[in-house]
DOLOKOL-263044 format. One line per field, with one value per residue (C-alpha): residue in three letters; residue number from 1; chain; x, y, z. Coordinates in Angstrom, 3 decimals. Each point is the difference from the previous one (the first is absolute). Layout:
N
type c(ALA_...)
seq c(NUM_...)
mol c(A_...)
x c(X_...)
y c(Y_...)
z c(Z_...)
This chain:
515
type c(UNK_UNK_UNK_UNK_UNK_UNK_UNK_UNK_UNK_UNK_UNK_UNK_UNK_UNK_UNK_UNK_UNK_UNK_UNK_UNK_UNK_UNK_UNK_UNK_UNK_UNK_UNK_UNK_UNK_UNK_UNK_UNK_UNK_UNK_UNK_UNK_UNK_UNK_UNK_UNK_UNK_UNK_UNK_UNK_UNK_UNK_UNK_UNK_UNK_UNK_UNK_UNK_UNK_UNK_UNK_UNK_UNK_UNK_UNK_UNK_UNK_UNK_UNK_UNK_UNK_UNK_UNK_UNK_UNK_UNK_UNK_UNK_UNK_UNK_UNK_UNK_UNK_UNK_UNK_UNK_UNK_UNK_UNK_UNK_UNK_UNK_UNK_UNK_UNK_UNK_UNK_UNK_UNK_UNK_UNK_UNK_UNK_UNK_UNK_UNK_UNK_UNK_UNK_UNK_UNK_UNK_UNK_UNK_UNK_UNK_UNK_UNK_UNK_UNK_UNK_UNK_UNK_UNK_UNK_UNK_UNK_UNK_UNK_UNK_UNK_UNK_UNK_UNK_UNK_UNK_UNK_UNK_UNK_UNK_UNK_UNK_UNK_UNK_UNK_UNK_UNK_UNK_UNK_UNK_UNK_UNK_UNK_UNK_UNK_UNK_UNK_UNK_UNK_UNK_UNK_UNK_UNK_UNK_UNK_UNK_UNK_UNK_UNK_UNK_UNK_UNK_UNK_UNK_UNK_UNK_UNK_UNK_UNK_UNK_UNK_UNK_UNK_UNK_UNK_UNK_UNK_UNK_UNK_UNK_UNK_UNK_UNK_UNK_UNK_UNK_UNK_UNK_UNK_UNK_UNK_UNK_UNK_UNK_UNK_UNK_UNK_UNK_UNK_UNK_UNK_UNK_UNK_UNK_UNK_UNK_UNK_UNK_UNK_UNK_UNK_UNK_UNK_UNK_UNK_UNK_UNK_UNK_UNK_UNK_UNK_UNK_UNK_UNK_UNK_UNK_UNK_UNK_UNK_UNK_UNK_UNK_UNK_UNK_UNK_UNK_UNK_UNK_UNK_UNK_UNK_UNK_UNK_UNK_UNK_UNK_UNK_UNK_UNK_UNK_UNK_UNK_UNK_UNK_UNK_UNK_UNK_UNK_UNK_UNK_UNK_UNK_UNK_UNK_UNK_UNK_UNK_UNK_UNK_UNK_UNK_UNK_UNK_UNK_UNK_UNK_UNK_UNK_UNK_UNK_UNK_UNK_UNK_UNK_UNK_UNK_UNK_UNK_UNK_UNK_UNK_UNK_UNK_UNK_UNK_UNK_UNK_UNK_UNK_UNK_UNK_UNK_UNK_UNK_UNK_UNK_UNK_UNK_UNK_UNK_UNK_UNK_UNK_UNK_UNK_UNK_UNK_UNK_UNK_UNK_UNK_UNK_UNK_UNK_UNK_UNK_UNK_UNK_UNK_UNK_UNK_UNK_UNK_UNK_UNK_UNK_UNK_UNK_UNK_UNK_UNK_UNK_UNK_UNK_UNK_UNK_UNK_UNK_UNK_UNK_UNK_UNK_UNK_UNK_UNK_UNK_UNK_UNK_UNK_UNK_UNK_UNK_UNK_UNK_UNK_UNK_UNK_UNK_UNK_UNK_UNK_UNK_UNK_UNK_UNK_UNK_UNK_UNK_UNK_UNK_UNK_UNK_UNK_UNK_UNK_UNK_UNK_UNK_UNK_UNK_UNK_UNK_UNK_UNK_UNK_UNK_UNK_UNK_UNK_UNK_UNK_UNK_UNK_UNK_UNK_UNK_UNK_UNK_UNK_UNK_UNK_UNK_UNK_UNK_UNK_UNK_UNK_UNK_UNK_UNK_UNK_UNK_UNK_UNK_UNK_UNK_UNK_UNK_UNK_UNK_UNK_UNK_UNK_UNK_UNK_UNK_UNK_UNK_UNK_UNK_UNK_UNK_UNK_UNK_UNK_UNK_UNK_UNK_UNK_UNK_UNK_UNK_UNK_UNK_UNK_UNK_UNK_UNK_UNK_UNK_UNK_UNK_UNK_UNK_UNK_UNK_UNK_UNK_UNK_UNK_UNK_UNK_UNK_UNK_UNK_UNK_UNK_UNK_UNK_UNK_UNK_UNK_UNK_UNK_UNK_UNK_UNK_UNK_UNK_UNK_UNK_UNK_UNK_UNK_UNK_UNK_UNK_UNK_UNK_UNK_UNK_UNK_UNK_UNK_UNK_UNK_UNK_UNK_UNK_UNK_UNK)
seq c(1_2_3_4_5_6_7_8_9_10_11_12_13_14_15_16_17_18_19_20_21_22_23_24_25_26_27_28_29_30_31_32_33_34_35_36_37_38_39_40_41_42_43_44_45_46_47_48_49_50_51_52_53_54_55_56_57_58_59_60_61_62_63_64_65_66_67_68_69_70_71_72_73_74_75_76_77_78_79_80_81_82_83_84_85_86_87_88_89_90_91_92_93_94_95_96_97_98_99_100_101_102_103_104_105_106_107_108_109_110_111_112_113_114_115_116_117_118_119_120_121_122_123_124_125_126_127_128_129_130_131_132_133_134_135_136_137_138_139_140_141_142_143_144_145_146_147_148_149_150_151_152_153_154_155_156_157_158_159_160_161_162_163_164_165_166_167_168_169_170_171_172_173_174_175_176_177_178_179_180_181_182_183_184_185_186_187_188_189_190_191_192_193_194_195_196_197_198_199_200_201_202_203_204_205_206_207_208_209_210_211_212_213_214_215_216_217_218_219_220_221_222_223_224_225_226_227_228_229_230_231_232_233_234_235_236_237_238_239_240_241_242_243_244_245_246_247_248_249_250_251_252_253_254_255_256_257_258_259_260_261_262_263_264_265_266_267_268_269_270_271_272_273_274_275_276_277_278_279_280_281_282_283_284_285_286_287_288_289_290_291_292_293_294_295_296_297_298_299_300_301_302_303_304_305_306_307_308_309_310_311_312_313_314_315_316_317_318_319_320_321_322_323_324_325_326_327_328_329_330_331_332_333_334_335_336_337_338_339_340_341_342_343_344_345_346_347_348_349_350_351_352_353_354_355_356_357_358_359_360_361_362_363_364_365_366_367_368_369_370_371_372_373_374_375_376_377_378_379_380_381_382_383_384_385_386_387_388_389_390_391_392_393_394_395_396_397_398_399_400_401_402_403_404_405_406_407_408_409_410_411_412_413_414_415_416_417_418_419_420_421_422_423_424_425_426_427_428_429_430_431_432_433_434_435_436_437_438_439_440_441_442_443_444_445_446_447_448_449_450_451_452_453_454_455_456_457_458_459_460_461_462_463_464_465_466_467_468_469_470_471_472_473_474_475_476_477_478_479_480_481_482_483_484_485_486_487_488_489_490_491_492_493_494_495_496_497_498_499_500_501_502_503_504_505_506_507_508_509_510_511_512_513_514_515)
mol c(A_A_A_A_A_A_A_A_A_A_A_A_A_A_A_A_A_A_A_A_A_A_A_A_A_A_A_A_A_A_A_A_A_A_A_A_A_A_A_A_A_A_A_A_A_A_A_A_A_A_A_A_A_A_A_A_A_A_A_A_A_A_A_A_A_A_A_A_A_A_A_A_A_A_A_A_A_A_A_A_A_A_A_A_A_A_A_A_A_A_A_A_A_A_A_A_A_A_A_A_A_A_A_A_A_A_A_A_A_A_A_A_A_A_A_A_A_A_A_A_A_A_A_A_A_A_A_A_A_A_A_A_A_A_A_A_A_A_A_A_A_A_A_A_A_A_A_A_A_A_A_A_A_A_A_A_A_A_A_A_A_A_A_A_A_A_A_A_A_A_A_A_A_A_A_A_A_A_A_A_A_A_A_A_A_A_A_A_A_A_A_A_A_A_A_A_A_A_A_A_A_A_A_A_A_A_A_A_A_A_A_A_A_A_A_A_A_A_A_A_A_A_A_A_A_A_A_A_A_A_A_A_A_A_A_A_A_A_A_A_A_A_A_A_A_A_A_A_A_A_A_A_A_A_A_A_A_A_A_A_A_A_A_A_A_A_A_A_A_A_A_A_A_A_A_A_A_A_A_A_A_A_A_A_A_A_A_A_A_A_A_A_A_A_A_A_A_A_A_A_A_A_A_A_A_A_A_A_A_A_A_A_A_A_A_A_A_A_A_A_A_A_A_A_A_A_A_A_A_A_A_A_A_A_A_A_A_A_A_A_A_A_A_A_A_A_A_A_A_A_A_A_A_A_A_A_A_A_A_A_A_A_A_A_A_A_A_A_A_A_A_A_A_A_A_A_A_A_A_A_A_A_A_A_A_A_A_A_A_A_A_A_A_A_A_A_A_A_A_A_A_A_A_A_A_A_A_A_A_A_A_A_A_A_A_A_A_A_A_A_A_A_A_A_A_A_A_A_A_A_A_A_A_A_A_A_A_A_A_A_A_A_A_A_A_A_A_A_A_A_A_A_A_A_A_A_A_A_A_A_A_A_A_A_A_A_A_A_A_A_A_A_A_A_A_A_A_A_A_A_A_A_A_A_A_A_A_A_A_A_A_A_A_A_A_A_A_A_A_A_A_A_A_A_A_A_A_A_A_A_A_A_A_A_A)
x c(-26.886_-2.257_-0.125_4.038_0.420_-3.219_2.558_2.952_-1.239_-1.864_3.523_1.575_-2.329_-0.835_0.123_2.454_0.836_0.855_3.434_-1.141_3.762_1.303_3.908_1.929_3.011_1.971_1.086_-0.128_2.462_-1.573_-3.879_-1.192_-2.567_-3.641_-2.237_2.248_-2.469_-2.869_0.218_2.749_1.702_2.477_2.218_2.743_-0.019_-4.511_0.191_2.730_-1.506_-3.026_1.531_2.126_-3.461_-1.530_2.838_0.017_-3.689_0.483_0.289_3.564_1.853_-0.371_3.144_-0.489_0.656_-2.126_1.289_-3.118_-2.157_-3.934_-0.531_-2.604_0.933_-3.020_0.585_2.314_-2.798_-2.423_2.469_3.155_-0.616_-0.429_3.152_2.446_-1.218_1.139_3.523_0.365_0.635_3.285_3.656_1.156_3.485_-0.340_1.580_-2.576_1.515_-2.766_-3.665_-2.444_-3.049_-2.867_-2.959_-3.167_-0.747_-2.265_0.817_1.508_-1.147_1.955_-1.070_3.692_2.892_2.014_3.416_1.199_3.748_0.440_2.782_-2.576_-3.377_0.333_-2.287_0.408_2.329_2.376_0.468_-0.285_2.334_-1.471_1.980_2.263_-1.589_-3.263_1.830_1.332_-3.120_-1.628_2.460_-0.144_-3.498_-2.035_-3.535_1.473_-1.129_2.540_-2.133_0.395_-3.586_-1.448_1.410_0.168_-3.440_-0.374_-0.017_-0.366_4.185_0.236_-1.622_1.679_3.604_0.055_-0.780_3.000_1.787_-0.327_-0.606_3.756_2.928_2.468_-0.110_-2.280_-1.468_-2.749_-1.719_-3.187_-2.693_-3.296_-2.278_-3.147_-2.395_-2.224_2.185_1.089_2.702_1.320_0.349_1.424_2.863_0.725_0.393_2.335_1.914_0.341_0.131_3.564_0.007_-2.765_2.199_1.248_2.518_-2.819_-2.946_-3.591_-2.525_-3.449_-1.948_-3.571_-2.783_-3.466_-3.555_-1.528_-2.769_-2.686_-1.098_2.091_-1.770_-0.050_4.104_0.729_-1.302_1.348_3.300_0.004_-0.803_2.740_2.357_-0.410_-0.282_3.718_1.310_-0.949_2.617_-2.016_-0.843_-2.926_-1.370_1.248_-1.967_-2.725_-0.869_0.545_-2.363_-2.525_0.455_-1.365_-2.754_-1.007_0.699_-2.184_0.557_1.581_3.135_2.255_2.453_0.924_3.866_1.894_3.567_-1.645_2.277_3.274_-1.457_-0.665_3.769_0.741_-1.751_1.274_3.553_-0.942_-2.921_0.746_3.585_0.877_0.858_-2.075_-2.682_-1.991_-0.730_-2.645_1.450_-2.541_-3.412_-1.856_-2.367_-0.464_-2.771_2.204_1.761_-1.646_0.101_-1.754_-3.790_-1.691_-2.200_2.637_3.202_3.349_1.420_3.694_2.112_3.489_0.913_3.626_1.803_2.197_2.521_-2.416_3.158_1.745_2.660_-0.165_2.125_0.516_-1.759_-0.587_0.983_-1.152_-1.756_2.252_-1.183_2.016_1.498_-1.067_3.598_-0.259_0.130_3.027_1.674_-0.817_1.586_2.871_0.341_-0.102_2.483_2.718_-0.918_0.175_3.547_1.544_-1.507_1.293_3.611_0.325_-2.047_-0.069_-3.603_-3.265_-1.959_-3.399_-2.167_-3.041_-3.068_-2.319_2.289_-0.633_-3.091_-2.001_1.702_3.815_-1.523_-1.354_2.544_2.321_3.626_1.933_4.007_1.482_3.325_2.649_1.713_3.101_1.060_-2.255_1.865_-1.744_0.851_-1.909_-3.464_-1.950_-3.747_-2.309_-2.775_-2.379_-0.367_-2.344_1.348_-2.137_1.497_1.799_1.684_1.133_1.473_1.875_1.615_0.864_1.773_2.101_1.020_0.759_1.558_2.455_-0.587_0.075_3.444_0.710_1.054_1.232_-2.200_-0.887_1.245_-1.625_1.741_-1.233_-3.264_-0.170_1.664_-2.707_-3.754_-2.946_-1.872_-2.883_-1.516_-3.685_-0.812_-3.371_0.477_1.436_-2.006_1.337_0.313_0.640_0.908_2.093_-2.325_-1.814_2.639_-0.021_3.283_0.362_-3.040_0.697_2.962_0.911_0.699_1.583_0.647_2.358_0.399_1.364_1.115_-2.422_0.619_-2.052_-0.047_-2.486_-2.120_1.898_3.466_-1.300_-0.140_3.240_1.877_-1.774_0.309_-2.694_-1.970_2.501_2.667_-1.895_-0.973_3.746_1.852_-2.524_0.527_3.830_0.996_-2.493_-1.416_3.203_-1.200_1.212_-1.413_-2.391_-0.950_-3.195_-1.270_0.946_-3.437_0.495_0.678_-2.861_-0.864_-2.214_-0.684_-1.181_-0.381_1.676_-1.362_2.588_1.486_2.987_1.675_0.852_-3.107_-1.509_1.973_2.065_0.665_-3.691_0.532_2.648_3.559_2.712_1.001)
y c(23.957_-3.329_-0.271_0.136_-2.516_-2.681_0.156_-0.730_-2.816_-0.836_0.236_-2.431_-2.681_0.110_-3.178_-1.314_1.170_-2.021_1.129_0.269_1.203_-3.466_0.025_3.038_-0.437_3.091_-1.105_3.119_-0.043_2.343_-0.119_3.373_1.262_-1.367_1.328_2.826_2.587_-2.291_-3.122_2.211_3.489_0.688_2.829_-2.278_2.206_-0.553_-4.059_-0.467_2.108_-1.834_-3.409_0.747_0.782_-2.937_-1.903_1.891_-1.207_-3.126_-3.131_-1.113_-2.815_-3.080_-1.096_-2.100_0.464_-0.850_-2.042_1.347_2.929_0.275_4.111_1.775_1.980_2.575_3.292_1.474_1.959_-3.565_-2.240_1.796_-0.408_-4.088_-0.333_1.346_-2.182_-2.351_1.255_0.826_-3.192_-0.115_0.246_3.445_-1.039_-2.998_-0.601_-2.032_-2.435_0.011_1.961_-1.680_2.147_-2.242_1.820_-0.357_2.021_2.654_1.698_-2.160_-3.548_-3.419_-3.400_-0.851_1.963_2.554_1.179_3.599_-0.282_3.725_1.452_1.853_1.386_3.531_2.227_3.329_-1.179_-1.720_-2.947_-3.478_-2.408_-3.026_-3.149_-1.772_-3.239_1.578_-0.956_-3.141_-1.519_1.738_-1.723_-3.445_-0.466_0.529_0.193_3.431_2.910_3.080_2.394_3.729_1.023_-2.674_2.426_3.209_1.242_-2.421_1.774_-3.104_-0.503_3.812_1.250_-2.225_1.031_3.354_-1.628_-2.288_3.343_1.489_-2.729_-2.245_2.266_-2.430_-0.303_-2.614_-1.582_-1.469_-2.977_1.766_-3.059_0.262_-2.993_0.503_-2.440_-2.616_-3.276_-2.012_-1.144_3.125_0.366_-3.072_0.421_3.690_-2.138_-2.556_2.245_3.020_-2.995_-0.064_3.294_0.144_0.418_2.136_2.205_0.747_1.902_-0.587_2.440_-0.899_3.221_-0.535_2.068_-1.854_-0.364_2.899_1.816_-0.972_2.156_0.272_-2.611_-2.586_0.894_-0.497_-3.474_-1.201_1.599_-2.317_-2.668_0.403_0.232_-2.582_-2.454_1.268_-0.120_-3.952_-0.317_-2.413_0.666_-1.363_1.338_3.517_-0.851_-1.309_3.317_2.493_-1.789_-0.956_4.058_1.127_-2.319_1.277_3.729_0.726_1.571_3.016_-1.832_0.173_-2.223_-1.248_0.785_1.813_-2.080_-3.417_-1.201_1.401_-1.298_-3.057_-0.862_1.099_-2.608_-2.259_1.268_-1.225_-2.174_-3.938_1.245_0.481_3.151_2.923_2.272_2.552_2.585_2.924_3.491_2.408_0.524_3.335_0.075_3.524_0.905_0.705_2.786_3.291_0.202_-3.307_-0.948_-2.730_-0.702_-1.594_-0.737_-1.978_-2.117_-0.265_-2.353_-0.099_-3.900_-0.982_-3.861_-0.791_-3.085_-1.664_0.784_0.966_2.351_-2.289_-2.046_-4.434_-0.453_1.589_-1.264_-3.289_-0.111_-0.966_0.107_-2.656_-0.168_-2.495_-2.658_1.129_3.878_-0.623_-1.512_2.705_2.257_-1.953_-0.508_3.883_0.963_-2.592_1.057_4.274_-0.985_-1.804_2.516_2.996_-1.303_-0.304_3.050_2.413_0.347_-1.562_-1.343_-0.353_-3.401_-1.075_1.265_-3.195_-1.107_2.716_-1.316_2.439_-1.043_0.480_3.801_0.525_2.196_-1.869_-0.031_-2.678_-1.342_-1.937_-1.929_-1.678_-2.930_-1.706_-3.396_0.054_3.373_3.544_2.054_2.838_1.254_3.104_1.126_2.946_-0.516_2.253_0.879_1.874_-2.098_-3.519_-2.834_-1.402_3.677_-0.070_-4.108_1.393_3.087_-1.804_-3.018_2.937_0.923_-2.905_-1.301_3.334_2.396_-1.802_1.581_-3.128_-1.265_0.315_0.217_-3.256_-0.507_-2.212_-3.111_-0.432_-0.069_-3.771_-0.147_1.812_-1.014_3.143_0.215_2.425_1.199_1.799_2.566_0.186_3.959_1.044_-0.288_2.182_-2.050_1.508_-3.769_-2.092_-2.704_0.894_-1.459_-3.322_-1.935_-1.731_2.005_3.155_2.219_3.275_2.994_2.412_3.688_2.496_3.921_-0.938_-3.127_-3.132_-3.497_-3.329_-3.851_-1.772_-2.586_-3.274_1.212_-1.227_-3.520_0.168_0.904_-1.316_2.668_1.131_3.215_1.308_-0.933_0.673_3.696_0.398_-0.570_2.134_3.057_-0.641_-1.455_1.603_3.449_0.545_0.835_-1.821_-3.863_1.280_3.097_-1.689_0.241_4.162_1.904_1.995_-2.700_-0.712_-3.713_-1.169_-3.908_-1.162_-3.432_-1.480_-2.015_-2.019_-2.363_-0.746_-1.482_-2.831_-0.787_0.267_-2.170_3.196_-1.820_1.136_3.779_0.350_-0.374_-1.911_-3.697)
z c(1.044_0.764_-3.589_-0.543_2.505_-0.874_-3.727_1.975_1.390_-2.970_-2.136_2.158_-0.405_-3.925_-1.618_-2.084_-3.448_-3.018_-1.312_-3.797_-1.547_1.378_1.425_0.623_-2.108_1.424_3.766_2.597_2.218_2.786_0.171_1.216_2.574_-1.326_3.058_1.779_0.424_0.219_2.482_2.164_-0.389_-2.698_2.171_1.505_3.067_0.661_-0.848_2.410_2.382_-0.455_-0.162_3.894_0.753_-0.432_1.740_2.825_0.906_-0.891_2.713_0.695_-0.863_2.736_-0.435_-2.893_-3.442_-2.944_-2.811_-2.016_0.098_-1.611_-0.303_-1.973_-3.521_0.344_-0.006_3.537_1.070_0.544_0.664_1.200_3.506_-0.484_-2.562_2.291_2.888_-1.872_-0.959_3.072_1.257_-2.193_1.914_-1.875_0.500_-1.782_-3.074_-2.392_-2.906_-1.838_0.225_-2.059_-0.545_-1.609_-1.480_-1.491_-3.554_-0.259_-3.245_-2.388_-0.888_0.893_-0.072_1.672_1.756_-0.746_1.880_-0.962_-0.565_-0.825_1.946_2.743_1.271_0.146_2.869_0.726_2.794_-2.332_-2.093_2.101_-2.167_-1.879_1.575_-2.648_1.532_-1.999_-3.258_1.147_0.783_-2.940_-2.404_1.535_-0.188_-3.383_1.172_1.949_-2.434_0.140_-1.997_2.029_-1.713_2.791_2.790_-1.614_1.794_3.124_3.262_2.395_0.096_-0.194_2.767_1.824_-0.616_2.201_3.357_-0.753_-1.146_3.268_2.593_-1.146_1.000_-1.955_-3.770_-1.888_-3.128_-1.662_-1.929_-0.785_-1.463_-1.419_0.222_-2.535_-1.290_2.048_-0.212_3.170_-2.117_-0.213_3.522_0.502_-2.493_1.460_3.447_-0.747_-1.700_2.697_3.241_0.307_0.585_3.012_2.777_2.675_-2.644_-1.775_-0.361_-1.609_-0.607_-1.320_-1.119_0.250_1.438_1.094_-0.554_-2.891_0.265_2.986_2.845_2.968_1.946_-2.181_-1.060_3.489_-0.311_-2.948_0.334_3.255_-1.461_-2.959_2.504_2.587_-3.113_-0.955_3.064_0.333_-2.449_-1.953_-3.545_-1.155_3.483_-1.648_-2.985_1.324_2.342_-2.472_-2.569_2.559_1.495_-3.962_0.377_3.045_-0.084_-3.060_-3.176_2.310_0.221_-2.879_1.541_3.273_-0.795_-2.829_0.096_0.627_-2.808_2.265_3.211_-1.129_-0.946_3.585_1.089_-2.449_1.123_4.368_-0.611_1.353_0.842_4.326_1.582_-1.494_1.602_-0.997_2.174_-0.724_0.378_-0.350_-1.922_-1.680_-2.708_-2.333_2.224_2.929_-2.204_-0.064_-3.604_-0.313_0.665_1.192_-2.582_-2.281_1.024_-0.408_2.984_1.468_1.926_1.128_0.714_0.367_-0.174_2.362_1.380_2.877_2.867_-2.325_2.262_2.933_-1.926_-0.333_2.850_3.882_3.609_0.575_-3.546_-2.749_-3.677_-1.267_-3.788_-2.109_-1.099_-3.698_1.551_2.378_-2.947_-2.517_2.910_0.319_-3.771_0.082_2.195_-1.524_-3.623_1.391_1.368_-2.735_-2.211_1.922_0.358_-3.657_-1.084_2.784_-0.370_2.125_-3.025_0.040_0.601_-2.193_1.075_-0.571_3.211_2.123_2.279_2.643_2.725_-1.694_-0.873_3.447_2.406_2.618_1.428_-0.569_0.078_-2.595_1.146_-1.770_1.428_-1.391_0.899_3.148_0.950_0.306_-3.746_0.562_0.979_-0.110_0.774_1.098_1.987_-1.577_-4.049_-2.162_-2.676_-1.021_1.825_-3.463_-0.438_3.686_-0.533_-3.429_2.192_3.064_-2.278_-1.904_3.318_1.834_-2.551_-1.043_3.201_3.601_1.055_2.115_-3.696_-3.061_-2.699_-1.576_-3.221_-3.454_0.770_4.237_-0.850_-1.125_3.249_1.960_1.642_0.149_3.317_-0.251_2.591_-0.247_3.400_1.959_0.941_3.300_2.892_3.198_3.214_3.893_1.275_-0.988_0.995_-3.576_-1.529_-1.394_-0.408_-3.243_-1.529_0.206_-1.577_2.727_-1.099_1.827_0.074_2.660_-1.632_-3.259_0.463_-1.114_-0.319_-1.049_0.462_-2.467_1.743_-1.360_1.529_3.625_-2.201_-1.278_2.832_3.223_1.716_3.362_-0.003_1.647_-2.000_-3.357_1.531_1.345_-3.742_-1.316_1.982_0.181_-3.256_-2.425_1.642_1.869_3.376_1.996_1.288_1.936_-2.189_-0.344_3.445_-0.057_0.263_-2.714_-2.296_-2.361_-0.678_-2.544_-1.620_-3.120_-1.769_-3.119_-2.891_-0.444_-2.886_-2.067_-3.321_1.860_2.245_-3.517_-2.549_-1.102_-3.717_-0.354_0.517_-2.821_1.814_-2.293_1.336)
């Protein structure tokens, strides 16, 4: 048995093999099993038994989730346990646009990349469809190889498919990538090509187990090392450790990580940009297996990305995180260009990525509101989304602009008539006293049984009304409770702040609306 499992983990570290018959010419459109019955069982009924297994012990979610996983691609029975730590941190309910799984080669030489645009990856619990943006990108960009031969017999984006299978209850795809070769420029060109997709709709997965070969001791070590020098985010620092780690470690070490290629374009993807943090899930080596030893063994980490606040939103109480001019007019160009769009198409479109900063992807309520000829047109908001901030600003424009049933929709003509407000939410903050509210700073929001009702913070400027007064319309005009609703002890108030700014506070010719 020792001597089944010392080849399993020998088989999933072999080097790379120089494809002598050259590029397939036949394309397969579903690539089959290549280590069921090997790395993890081929019975659909034992690997998902194993696989709920796994999950079960592993840590929970804090809250957060990852834009980007690192999990091993050894065999379930060494790594298992550290893999699905790191799935799951993953919302199940979440519906993914895109899973990019980036992999090193094992089996199959390539100086390059390569992108499988077959139609699927088949395991023995069913076939995970190939994304069509696989072919897109494949077909815009010559230096991307498409040859199935590359992929035929790589495991690392296999075995990585049936956590995904059974951890995401709503139906997905993939970009599956293989990285091969030892050239930075590779890395780089993968990078700028997959950063408009790094966001918050999105999912990364970098397959890549860690150091090769040493005792358990010195594994622990290294396998530290490797990893505090990723999560610094810096690159060269990456580089640096791992090469220095090889020098130190001794001939014993084969390498300090197999996927330094795919981890290095992670970092190319957050390095020198603000908002990302890496965060260390949980860490195992082959040695803690029982079918391992310590003598030789292979090392594994779970490390996830994540926004830095990411759900807290724009900013907190008292601490606001302020968008830069170029982003408030990007937002406002936005929600103009969704509405004008919408009223001729009936469809939200979509913005360019290269526009979409970290802080536009991050999570936060907002209102937009429409005012025409210095009169109120429409507005609409939520308080809380799961949606980035730009998704939220395209939604609520849609609406204000064709759903506030104070008005009639807007129609094509009005809106060289009409100035955007936006308006970007702290979250809500719960408050006992009314003497933690702040007139002129803070919006109120307000909720009796199933009634609720809001003033945003700038309506105390427009009107000039008193706490009192500002509290009173509230309650009565927007809640409908009554004036002094407010004050009842079973109504629930709660403040929040407001980013605020506007087409005309900004020069509005600048955000695209028609003199």
């Amino acid at each position: 048995m020792k001597k089944v499992i010392l080849f399993l983990i020998l088989l999933s570290f072999l080097p790379a093999i120089k494809n002598a018959e050259g590029q397939a010419t036949v394309k397969e459109t579903v690539r089959p099993p290549a280590v069921a019955g090997t790395f993890y069982p081929s019975h659909p009924t034992d690997l998902r038994n194993m696989v709920n297994g796994f999950l079960e012990e592993a840590p929970p979610p804090e809250g957060k989730e990852p834009l980007a996983l690192v999990v091993p691609h050894a065999g379930y029975v060494f790594s298992g346990k550290v893999a699905a730590a790191g799935f799951r941190q993953l919302n199940p309910e979440k519906i993914y646009r895109h899973i990019f799984i980036l992999s090193p080669n094992h089996r199959t030489y390539i100086d390059g990349i390569n992108i499988f645009t077959g139609d699927g990856f088949k395991t023995p619990l069913g076939t995970v469809p190939v994304d069509p943006l696989a072919r897109e990108l494949a077909a815009a960009n010559r230096f991307i190889s498409t040859d199935p031969a590359i992929q035929r017999q790589e495991h690392a984006i296999e075995v990585q498919l049936p956590y995904l299978q059974v951890w995401l209850k709503k139906a997905f795809t993939i970009v599956p990538i293989i990285i091969g070769g030892e050239s930075l420029e590779t890395t780089t060109r993968l990078a700028k090509l997959l950063q408009p997709y790094f966001n918050g709709e999105n999912l990364f997965i970098i397959s890549a187990d860690f150091s090769h070969f040493p005792g358990y001791a010195d594994a622990v070590k290294a396998d530290r090392l490797t990893a505090s020098a990723l999560i610094s985010g810096n690159p060269e620092n990456f580089l640096k450790t791992i090469r220095k780690n090889e020098a130190d470690f001794g001939p014993e070490l084969a390498t300090s990580i197999c996927g330094w290629m795919p981890a290095i374009t992670l970092l190319k993807l957050t390095s020198g940009k603000p908002g990302f943090v890496f965060r260390e899930i949980l860490y195992q080596n082959s040695g803690d297996s029982p079918y391992g030893d310590k003598e030789k063994v292979v090392g594994y980490w779970a490390i996830g990305v994540y926004w830095k606040e990411r759900d807290a939103g724009i900013g907190t109480q008292d601490t606001e995180e302020h968008l830069s001019e170029n982003e408030k007019r990007e937002l406002l160009k936005l929600a103009r260009t969704t509405i004008e769009h919408y009223l001729r198409t009936g469809i939200i479109g979509e913005p360019d990525p290269a526009q979409l900063t970290p802080v536009l992807l991050s999570k936060s309520g907002a209102f937009v509101t429409l005012m025409k000829n210095g009169e109120l047109r429409g507005c609409i908001g939520q308080f809380v989304s799961d949606q980035p901030l730009y998704r939220t600003i395209q939604e609520m424009a849609v609406a204000a602009a064709t759903r506030d049933n104070r008005f009639t929709p807007v129609t094509p003509p009005e809106m060289l008539r009409i100035d955007l407000e936006i308006s970007v939410l702290t979250p809500l903050k719960r408050i006992t006293s009314i003497s933690d509210f702040r007139l002129g700073k803070d919006g109120i929001y307000m909720k009796k049984g199933n009634r609720s009702g809001t003033f945003l913070p700038q309506v105390a400027d427009q009107t000039g009304w008193s706490t009192e007064e500002f509290l009173g319309h509230c309650a009565q005009d927007k809640a409908f409770i009554g004036w002094n609703g407010w004050k009842d002890k079973d109504t629930e108030l709660y403040t929040y702040q407001a980013l605020v700014f506007s087409e005309v506070e900004l020069n509005h010719e600048k955000t695209g609306k028609k003199k």
